[in-house]
N, C-alpha and C positions, 0 to 999 in steps of 0.2 A: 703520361702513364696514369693508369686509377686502379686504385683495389680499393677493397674491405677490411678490415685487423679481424682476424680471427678472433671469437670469445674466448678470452679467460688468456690472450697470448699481450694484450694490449702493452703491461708492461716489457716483457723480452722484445716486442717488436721494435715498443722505442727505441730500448738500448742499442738492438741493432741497427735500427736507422743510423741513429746517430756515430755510432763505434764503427760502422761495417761498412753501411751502404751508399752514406753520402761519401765518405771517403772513397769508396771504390769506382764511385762512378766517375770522382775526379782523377784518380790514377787512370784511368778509361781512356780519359779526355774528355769528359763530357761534363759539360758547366752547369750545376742545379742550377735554376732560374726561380722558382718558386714553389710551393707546397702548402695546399690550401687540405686543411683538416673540416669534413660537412660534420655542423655538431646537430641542426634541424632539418629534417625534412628528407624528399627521396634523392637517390642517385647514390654514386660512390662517395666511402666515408671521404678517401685519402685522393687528391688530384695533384700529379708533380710535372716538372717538365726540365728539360736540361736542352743545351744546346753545343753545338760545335761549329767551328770555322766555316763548314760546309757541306750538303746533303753527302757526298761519298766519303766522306769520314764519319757520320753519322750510320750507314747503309754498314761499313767494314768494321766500326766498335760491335755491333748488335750480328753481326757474323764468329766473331769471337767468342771461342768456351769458357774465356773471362767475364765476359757477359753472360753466357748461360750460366756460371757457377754462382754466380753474384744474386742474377732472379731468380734460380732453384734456390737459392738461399732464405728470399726473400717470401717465396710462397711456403715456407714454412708457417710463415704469421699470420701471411691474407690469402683471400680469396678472391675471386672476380678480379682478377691483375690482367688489363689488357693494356695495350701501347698504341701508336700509329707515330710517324715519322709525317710531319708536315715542314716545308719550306718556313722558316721564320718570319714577321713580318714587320719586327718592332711594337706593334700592338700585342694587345691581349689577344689569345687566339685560343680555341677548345677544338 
């Protein structure tokens, strides 16, 4: 996943990172794996990624209105929030 923080939401966004959204994605089932903050240069501010046991549990979490209530939650803060579902592969992967 990658967005942007919204100006001026920077603080409430953290809190809910951290209060709201990493916990929810584990009640989800879905394991943060990492989260890189760009503090130079272009692209997305915020890149995260999670992962789960296997693609169709990945496909049926992101079909849930648990899922959508969690990212409408979440686009309160950022902008440009887009996602993609890739196969795992042990390495670093974008």
């Amino acid at each position: 996943m990658e967005w942007d923080i919204r100006s001026g939401q920077e603080q409430a966004y953290f809190e809910f990172v951290v209060q709201e959204f990493a916990p929810g994605l584990i009640r989800l089932g879905l394991q943060p794996t990492e989260a890189w903050y760009t503090v130079y240069g272009n692209g997305p501010q915020i890149l995260t990624g999670a992962v789960t046991s296997d693609l169709d549990t990945m496909h049926r979490i992101l079909l849930t209105d648990d899922w959508r209530q969690l990212r409408d939650r979440l686009l309160k803060y950022v902008a440009n929030f887009t996602h993609k579902v890739i196969q795992a592969s042990g390495r670093f992967q974008l």
